[in-house]
BADOKE-566798 format. One record per residue (C-alpha): residue number from 1; x, y, z. Coordinates in nm, 2 decimals. Layout:
BEGIN
<r nr="NUM" x="X" y="Y" z="Z"/>
...
***
This chain:
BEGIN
<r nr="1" x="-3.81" y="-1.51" z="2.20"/>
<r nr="2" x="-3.48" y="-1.59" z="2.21"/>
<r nr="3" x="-3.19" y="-1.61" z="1.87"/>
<r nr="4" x="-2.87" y="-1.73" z="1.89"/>
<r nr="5" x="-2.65" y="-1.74" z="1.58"/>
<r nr="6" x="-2.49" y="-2.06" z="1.52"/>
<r nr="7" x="-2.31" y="-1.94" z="1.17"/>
<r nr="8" x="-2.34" y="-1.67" z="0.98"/>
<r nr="9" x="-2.07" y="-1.70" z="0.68"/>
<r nr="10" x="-2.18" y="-1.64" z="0.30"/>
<r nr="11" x="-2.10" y="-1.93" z="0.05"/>
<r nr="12" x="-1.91" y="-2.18" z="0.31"/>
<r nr="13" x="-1.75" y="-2.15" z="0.65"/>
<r nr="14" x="-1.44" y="-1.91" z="0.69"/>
<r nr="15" x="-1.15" y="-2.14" z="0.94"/>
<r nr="16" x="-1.35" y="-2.30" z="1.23"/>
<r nr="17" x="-1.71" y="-2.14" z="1.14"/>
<r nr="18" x="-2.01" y="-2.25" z="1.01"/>
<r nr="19" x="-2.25" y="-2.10" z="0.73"/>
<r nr="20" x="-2.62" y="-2.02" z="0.79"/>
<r nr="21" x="-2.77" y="-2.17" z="1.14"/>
<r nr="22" x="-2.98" y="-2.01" z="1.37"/>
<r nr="23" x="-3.18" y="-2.14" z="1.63"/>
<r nr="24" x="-3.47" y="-1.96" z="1.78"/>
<r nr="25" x="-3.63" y="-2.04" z="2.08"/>
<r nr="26" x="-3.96" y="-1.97" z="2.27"/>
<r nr="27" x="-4.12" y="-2.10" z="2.58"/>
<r nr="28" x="-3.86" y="-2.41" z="2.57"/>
<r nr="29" x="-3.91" y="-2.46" z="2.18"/>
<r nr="30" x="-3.62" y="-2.53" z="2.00"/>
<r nr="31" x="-3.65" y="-2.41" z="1.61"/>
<r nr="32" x="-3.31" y="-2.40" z="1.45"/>
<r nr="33" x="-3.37" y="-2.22" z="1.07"/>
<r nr="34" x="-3.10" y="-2.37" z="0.80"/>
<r nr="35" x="-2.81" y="-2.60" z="0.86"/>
<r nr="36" x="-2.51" y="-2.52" z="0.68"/>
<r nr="37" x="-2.18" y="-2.64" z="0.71"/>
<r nr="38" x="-2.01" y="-2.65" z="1.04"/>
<r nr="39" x="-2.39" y="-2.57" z="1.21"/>
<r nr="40" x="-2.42" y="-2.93" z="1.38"/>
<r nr="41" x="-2.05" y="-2.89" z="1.54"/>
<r nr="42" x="-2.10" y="-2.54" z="1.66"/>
<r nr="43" x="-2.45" y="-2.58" z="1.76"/>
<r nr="44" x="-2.35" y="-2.85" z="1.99"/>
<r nr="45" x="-2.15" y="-2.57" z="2.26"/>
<r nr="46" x="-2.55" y="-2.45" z="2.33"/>
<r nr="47" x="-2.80" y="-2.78" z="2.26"/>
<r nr="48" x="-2.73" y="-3.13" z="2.17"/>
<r nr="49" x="-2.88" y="-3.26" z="1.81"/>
<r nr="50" x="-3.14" y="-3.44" z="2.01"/>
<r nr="51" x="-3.26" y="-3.15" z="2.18"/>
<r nr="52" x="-3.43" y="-2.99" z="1.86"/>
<r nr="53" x="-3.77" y="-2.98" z="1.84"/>
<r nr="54" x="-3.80" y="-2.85" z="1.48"/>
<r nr="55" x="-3.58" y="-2.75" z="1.13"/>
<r nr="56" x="-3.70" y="-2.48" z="0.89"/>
<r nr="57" x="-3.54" y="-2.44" z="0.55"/>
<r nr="58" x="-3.51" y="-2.14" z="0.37"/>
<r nr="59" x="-3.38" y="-2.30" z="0.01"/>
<r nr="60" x="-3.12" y="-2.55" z="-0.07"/>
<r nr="61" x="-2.80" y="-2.44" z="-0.12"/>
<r nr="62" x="-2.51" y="-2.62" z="0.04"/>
<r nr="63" x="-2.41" y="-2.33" z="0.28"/>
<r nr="64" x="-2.77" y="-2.33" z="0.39"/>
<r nr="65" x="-2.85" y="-2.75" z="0.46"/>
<r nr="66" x="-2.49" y="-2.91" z="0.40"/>
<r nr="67" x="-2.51" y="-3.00" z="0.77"/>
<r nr="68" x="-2.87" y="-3.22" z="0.71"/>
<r nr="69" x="-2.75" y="-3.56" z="0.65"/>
<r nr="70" x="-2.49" y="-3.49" z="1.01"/>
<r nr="71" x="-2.80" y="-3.37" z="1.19"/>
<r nr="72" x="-2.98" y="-3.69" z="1.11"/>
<r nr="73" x="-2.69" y="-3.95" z="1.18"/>
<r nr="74" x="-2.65" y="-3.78" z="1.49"/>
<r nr="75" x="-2.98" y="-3.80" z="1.60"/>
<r nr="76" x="-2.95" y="-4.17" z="1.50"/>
<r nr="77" x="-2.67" y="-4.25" z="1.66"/>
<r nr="78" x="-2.81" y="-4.12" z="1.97"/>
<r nr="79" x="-3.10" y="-4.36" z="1.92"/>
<r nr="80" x="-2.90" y="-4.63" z="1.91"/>
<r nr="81" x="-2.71" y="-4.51" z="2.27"/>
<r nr="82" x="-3.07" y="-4.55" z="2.41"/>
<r nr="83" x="-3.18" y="-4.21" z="2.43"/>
<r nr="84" x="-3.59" y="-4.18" z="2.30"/>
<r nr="85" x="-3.70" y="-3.91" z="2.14"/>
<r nr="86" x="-3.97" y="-3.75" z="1.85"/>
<r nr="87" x="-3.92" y="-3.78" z="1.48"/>
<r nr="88" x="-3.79" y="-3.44" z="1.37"/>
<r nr="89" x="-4.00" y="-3.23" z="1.13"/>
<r nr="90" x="-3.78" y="-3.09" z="0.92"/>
<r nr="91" x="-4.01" y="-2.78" z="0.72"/>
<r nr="92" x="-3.83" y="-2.74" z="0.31"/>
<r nr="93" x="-4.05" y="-2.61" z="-0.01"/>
<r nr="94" x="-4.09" y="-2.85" z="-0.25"/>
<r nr="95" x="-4.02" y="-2.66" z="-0.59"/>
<r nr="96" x="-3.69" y="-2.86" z="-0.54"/>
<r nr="97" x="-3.84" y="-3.26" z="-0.52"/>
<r nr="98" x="-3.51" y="-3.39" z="-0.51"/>
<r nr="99" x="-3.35" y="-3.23" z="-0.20"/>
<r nr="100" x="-3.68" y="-3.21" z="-0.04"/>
<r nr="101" x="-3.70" y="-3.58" z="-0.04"/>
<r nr="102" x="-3.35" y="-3.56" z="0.15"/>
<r nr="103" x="-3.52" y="-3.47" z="0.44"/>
<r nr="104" x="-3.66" y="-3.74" z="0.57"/>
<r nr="105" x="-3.45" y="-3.98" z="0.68"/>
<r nr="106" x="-3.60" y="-4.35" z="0.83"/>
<r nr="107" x="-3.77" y="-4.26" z="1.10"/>
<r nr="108" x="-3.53" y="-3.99" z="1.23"/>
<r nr="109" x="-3.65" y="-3.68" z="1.05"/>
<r nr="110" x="-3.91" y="-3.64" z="0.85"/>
<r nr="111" x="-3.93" y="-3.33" z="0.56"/>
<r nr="112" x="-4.28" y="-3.13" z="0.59"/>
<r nr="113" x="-4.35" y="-2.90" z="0.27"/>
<r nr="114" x="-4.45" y="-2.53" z="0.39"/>
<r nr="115" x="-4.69" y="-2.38" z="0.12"/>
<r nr="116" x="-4.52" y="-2.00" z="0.11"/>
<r nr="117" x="-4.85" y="-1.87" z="0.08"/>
<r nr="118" x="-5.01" y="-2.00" z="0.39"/>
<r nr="119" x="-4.89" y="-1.92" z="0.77"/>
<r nr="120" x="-4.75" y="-2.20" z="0.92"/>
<r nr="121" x="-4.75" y="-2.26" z="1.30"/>
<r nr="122" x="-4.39" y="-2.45" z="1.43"/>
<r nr="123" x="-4.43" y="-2.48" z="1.80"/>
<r nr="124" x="-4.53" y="-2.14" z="1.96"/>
<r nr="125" x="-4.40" y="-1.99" z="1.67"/>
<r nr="126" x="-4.66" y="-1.85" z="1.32"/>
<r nr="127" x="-4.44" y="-1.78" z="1.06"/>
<r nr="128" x="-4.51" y="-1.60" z="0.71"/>
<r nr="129" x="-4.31" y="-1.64" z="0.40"/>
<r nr="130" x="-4.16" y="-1.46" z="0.08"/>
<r nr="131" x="-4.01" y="-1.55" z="-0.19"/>
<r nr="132" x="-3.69" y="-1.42" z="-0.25"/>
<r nr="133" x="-3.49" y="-1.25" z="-0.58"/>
<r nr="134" x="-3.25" y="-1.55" z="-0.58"/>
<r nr="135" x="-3.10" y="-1.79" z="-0.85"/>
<r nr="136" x="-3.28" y="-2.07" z="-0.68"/>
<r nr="137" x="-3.63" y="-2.10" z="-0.52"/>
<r nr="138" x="-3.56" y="-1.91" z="-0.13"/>
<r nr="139" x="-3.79" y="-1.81" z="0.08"/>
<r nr="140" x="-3.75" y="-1.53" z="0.35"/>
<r nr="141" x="-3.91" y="-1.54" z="0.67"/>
<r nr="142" x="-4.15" y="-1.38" z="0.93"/>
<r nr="143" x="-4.13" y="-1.56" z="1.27"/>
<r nr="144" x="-4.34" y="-1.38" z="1.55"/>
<r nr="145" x="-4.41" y="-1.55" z="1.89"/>
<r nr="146" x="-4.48" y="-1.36" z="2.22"/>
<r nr="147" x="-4.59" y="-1.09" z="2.06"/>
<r nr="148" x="-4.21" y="-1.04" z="1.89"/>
<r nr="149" x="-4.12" y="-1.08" z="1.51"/>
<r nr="150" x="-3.78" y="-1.19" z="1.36"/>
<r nr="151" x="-3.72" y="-1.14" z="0.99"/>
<r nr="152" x="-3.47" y="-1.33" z="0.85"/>
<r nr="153" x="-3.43" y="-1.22" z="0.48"/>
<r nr="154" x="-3.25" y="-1.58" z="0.39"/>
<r nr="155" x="-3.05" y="-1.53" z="0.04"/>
<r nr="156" x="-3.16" y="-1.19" z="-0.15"/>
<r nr="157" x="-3.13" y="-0.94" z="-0.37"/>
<r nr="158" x="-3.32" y="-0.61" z="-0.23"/>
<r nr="159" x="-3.68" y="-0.64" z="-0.35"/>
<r nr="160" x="-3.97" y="-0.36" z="-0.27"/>
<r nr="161" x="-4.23" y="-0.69" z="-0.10"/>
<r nr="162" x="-3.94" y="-0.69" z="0.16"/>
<r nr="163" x="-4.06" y="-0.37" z="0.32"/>
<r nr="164" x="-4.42" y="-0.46" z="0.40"/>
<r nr="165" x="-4.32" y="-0.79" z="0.47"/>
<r nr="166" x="-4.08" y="-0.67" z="0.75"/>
<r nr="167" x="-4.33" y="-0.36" z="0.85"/>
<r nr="168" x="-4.20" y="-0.27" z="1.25"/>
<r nr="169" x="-4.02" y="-0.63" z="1.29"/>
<r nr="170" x="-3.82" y="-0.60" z="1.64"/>
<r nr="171" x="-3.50" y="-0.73" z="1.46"/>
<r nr="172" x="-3.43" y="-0.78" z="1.12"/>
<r nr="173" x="-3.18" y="-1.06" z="1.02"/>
<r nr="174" x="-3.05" y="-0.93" z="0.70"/>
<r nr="175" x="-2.79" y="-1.07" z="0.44"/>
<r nr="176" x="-2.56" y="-0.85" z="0.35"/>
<r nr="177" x="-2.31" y="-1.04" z="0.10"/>
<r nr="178" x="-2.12" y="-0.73" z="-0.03"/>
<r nr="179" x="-1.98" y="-0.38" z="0.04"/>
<r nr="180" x="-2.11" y="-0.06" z="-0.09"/>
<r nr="181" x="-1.91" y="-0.01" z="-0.42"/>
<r nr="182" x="-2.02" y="-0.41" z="-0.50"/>
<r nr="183" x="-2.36" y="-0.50" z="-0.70"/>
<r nr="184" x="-2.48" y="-0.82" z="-0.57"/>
<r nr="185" x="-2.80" y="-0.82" z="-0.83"/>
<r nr="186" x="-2.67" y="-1.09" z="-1.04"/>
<r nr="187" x="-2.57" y="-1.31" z="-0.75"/>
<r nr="188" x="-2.89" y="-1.26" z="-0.53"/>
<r nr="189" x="-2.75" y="-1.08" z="-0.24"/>
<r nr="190" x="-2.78" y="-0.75" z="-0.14"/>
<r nr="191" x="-2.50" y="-0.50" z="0.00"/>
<r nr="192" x="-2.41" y="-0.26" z="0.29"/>
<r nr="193" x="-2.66" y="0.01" z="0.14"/>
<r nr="194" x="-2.95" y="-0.23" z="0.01"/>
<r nr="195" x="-2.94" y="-0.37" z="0.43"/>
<r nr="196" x="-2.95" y="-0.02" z="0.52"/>
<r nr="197" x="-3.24" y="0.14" z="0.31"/>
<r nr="198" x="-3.40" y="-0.17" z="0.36"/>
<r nr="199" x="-3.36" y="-0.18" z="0.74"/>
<r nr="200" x="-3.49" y="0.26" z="0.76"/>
<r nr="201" x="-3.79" y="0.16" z="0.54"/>
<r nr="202" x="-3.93" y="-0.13" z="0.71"/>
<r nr="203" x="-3.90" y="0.12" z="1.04"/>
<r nr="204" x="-3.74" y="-0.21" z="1.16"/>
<r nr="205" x="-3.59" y="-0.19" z="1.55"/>
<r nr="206" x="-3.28" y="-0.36" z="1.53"/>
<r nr="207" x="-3.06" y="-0.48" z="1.21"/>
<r nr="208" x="-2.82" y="-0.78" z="1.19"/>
<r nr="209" x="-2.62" y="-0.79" z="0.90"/>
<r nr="210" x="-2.54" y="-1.19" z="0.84"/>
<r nr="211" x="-2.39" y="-1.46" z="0.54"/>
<r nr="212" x="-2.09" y="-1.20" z="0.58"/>
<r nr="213" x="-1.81" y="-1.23" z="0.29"/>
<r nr="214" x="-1.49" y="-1.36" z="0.38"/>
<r nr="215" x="-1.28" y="-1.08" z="0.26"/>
<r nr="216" x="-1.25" y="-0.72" z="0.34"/>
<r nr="217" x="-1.31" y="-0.53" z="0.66"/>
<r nr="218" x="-1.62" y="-0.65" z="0.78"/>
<r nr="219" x="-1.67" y="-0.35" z="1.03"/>
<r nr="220" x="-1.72" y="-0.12" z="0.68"/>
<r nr="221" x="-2.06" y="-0.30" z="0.62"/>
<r nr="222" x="-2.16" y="-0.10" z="0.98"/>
<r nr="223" x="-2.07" y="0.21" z="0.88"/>
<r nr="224" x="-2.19" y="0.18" z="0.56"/>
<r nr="225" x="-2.54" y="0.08" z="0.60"/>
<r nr="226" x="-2.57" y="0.34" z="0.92"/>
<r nr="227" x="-2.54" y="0.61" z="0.67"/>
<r nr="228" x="-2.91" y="0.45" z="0.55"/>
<r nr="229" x="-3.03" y="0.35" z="0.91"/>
<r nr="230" x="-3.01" y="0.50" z="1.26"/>
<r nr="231" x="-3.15" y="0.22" z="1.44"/>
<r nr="232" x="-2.89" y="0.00" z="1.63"/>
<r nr="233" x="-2.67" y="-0.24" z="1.35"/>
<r nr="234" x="-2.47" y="-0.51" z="1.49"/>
<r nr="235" x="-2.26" y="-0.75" z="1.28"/>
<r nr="236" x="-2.37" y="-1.16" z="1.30"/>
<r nr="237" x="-2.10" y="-1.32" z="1.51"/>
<r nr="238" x="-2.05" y="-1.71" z="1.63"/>
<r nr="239" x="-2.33" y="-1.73" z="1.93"/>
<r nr="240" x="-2.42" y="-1.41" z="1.95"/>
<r nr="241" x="-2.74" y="-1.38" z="2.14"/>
<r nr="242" x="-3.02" y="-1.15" z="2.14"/>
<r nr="243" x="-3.34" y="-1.19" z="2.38"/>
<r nr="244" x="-3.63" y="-0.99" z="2.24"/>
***
């Protein structure tokens, strides 16, 4: 199993990035989990639109599926240049009817409701959710394939489920929205510490701290959160790859 991170800014993109995208990929299987601003244009230095086999949506704010409606005009477009390919499932909740039903487009993409309670199977990839302590309905993620697990925590403030949920994951793709000295409660993000406990309790074997903020020295968020966890902590950055 294979991530690379397409964006990974908090809120919107800082100068020529992109917020939440990041594609995950498995015995050719092309799964790219949210699409926020500036995904499609950075996302096209590694795989075309057309080349996806499969979208997974972790809630709707902008930062997280701003890029939707340019995914599916892309993929249209391409259509009408004579290249042939699937209708794209694109996987939402449905607690939000009205931006779920943004997901399908003609017959270019289609929107699939996940029930978080059940395990749903994407490809070669079984994937388990959680809801998440956010202002809107989010759901955090459990993607295992090969006998590897990715967590990717989506938008959160630190809750006590996250630690069984993410139980001996081989990397753990963690928001981390604020430094130390910040509370990110109200906001539903977690900071440098919360990543950190979070991370050491979940016995997790590698931590990514991603949806960075756009202010401050980002390299503090390392140091911070390895005074929680000793395990290896990198910092999200524009395709970054990691091959588990």
């Amino acid at each position: 199993m294979k991530l690379t991170i397409i964006g990974f800014w908090g809120g919107y993109p800082k100068q020529n990035g992109a917020s939440s995208g990041y594609l995950i990929e498995h015995n050719g299987f092309k799964l790219l989990i949210d699409c926020g601003s500036g995904v499609l244009a950075k996302m096209q230095n590694i795989i075309q639109p057309e080349e996806l086999d499969a979208v997974l949506i972790s809630h709707y704010h902008p930062d997280h599926i701003a890029d939707i409606g340019v995914l599916q005009h892309a993929r249209l477009i391409q259509g009408f240049l004579g290249k042939s390919f699937p209708t794209l499932p694109i996987y939402g909740h449905s607690f939000d009817q009205t931006e779920f039903t943004k997901l399908t487009y003609k017959e270019i993409t289609k929107g699939i409701a996940y029930t978080p309670n059940d395990v749903l199977d994407v490809g070669p990839f079984t994937v388990t959710f959680l809801k998440t302590a956010h202002p809107v309905p989010c759901f955090a993620m459990r993607i295992e394939a090969g006998g590897k697990s990715i967590v990717y925590t989506a938008d959160s403030s630190f809750k006590e489920e996250f630690i069984e949920f993410s139980k001996d994951a081989d990397l753990l793709l963690c928001e981390c929205n604020f430094y130390q000295h910040q509370n990110g409660k109200s906001a539903g993000h977690m900071n440098s510490i919360d990543a950190g406990k979070f991370a050491e309790s979940a016995g997790v074997k590698q931590l990514i701290l991603t949806h960075l903020p756009h202010y401050g020295e980002l390299s503090k968020l390392i140091s911070e959160a390895s005074t929680e966890y000793t395990g290896i902590i990198k910092l999200a950055d524009e395709f970054q790859t990691i091959s588990l």
